[in-house]
N, C-alpha and C positions, 0 to 999 in steps of 0.2 A: 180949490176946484180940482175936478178929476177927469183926466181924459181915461176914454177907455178902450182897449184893442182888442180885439173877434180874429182869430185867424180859421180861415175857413177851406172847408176840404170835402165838398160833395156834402155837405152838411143837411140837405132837406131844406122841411120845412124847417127844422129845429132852427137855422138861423137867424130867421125872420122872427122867430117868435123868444128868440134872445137877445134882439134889438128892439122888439115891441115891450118887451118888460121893463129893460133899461127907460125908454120914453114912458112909462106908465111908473116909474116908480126914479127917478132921478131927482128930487127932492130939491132942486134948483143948485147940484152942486157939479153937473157933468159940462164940462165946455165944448167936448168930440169925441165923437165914437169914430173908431178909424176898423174898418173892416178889410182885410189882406187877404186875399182868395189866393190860395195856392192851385191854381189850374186846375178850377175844377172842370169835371163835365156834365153837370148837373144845373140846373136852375136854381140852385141856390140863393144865390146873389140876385137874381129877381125878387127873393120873396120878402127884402128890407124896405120898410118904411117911417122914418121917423115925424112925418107929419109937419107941422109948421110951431113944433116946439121946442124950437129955439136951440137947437144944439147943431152942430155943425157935425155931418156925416162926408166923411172922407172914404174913396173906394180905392185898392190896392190892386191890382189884376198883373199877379207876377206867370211870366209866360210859361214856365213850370213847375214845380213842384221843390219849392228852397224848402222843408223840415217846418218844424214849428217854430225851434228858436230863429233864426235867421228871420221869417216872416213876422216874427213880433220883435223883432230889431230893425223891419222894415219898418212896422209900423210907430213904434215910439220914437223911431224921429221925426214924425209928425205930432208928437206928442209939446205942447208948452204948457200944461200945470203941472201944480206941485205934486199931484201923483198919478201915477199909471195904473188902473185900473187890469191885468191880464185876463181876459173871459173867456172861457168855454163855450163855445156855440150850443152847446146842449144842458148848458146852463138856463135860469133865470132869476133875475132878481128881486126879490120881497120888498114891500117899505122896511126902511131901514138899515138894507143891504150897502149902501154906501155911507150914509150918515155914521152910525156905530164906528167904522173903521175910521173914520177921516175924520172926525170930532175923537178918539179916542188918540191917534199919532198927533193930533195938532197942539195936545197937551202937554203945556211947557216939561211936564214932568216924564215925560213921553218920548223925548226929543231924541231921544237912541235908539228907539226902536225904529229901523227900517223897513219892516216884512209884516204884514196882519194877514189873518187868512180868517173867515167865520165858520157857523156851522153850517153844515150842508146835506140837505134831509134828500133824500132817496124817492122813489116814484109809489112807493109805501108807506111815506113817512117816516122814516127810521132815519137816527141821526147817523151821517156816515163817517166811517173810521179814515180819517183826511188826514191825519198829521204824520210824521214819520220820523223817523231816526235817522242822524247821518249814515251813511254805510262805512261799515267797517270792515276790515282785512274779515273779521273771526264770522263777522253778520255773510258775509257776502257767500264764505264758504259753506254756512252752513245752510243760505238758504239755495246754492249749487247745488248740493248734497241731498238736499229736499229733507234735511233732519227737522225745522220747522213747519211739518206736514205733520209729525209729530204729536200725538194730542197735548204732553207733558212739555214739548219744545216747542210753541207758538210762539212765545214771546224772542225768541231766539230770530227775528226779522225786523228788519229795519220797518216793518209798518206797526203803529202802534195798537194792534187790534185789540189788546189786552186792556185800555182804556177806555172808558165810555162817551170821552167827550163830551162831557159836559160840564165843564168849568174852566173858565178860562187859563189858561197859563200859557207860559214861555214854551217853545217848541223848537224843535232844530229847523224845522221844516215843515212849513203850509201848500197842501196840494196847489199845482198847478190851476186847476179847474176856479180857483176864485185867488190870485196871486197880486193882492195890492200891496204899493212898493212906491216910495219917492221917487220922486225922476231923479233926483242928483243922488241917490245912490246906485240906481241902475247906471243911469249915465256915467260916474266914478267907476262902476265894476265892468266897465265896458260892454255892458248886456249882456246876453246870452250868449255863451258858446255855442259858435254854430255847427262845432265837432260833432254835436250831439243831433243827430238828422231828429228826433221826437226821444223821449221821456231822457230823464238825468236832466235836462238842461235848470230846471226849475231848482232839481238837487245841490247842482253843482254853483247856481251863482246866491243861494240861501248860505252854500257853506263858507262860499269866499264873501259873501257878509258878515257873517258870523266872524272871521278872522279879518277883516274889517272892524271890527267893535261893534257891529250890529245888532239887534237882536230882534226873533220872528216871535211874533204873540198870534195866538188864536182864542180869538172873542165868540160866547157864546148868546150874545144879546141880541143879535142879529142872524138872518137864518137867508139862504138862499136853496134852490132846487138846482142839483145837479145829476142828468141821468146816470150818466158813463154806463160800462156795459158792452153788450155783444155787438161782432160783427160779423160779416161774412166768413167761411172759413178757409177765403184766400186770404182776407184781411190779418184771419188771428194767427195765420203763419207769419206776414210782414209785421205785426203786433210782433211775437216771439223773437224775432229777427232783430229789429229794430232795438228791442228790449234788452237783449242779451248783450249787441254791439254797444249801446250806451252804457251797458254796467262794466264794460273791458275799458271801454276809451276814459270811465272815471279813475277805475281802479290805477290806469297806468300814469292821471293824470294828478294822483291825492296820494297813491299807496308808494311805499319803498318799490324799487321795480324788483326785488323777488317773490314780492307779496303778489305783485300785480299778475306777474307769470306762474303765480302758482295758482291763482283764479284763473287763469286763461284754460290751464293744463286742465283742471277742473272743468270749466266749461265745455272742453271739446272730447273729452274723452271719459268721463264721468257722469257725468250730467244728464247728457243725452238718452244713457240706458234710465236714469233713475226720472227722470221728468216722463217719456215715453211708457213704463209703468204706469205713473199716476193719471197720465192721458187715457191709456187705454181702458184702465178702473173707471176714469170720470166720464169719458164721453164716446168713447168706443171706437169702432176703425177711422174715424173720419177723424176724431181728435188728434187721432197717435198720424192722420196722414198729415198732419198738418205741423206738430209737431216736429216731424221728422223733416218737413220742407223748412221751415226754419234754421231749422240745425245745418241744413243742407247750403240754405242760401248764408248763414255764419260761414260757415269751411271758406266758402266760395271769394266771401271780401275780407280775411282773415289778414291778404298784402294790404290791401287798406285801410283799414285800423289797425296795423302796425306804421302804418305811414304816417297815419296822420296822428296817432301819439307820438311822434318826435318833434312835433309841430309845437 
């Protein structure tokens, strides 16, 4: 069986209509859908309904805003089957979207793989580029540097854009946005780092599976919709923020610490001019202002992600 977790954040309609799929397509193998509302203030959380089909829906209502991992560390300890289902609220699931993964780990010959992720088509249909690369000391600089902006240096980033996703294989790493996982290896890796307020967290407990003796497969037999996408452009400054602060707190927490302080040096004093460029080419004053608030609120908690890397 699979329970499944939603952490939720002013999500819309989109909530509702990523618990309405789960009930419309649960193939008689979900035991709980457990939903974690990180404060929102939105109606959100009104717009869920799972009907009288037989699954058991659990509501989360944390009085502020704990990050994404911490909320889905909330939620999976209400978690009792054999897997944890992680969902995007702006996700939805196809028939099959559960079946493929959980008849494919159940396979005696299967038994090491701890991580599946499937494919996941776009609001256009188009299959999306979801896997990634661990980060590396050399990856991390050069996509600082914004040398992977590059037409010749693409491939030079921990995203795997340069493949097309379509055939199954081994991966370092399965997006977030559809992240099924055993519970006794989440529970073994002690969950999510909750160092990570949003993104890395998915990165960082994929790679201590991986040195665990685990391994993350991405199945293509199975397909789910996932928007992901734009948001406001106060949001895509704390997006930028968030973003940058989780790629420090990895580096300091995987890399040799001269590596890690040489990304840091990189981020804060490099970076800024060469991303602030591509902003103001890509989307004009509004980008580069938003950009620059990012960077700005970085400086700002720069005492606390040094603090809390010593953690």
């Amino acid at each position: 069986m699979i329970d499944i977790v939603l952490v939720n954040w002013n999500s819309g309609l989109q909530l509702g209509e990523a618990v309405s799929s789960i009930v419309n397509n649960h193939e008689n193998v979900v035991g709980k859908i457990v939903v974690v509302d990180n404060d929102s203030s939105d109606d959100s959380m009104k717009s869920i309904d799972v009907g009288d089909c037989g699954i058991v829906l659990q509501l989360v209502f944390n009085k502020e805003n704990l990050g994404f991992g911490a909320a889905c560390n909330r939620g999976a300890r209400l978690c009792e089957s054999e897997f944890i289902l992680f969902l995007n609220p702006d996700a939805r699931l196809f028939p099959g979207s559960l079946l493929v993964p959980l008849n494919y780990m159940q396979r005696g010959n299967n038994s090491n793989v701890g991580i599946s992720g499937i494919q996941l088509i776009d609001s256009v249909g188009r299959v999306s580029r979801s896997c990634s690369r661990f980060p590396t000391t050399p990856l991390l600089l050069a996509q600082a540097l914004g040398l992977n902006k590059l037409p010749w240096l693409h491939s030079w980033s921990t995203h795997m854009n340069e493949w097309d996703h379509s055939a199954d294989r081994e991966v370092d790493q399965v997006i977030g946005a559809f992240f099924f996982i055993r519970r006794a290896v989440f529970e073994g890796l002690g969950g999510f780092d909750e160092r990570f307020f949003v993104y890395f967290e998915e990165v960082d407990i994929s790679y201590r599976a991986k040195q665990a003796g685990w391994r993350s497969i991405y199945l293509t037999e199975a397909q789910a919709f996932h928007a992901g996408g734009g948001t406001s452009g106060q949001i895509k400054a704390h997006r930028l923020f968030y973003s940058l602060r989780s790629r420090l707190l990895y580096a300091f927490k995987h890399f040799s610490r001269a590596a890690a302080w040489a990304l840091t040096g990189i981020t804060l004093f490099i970076e800024p001019a060469s991303r602030a460029i591509f902003s103001l080419l890509r989307g004009g004053v509004e980008d580069l202002r938003n950009t620059l608030r990012g960077y700005g609120m970085l400086w700002q908690d720069i005492p606390n992600i040094f603090k809390s890397s010593r953690k």
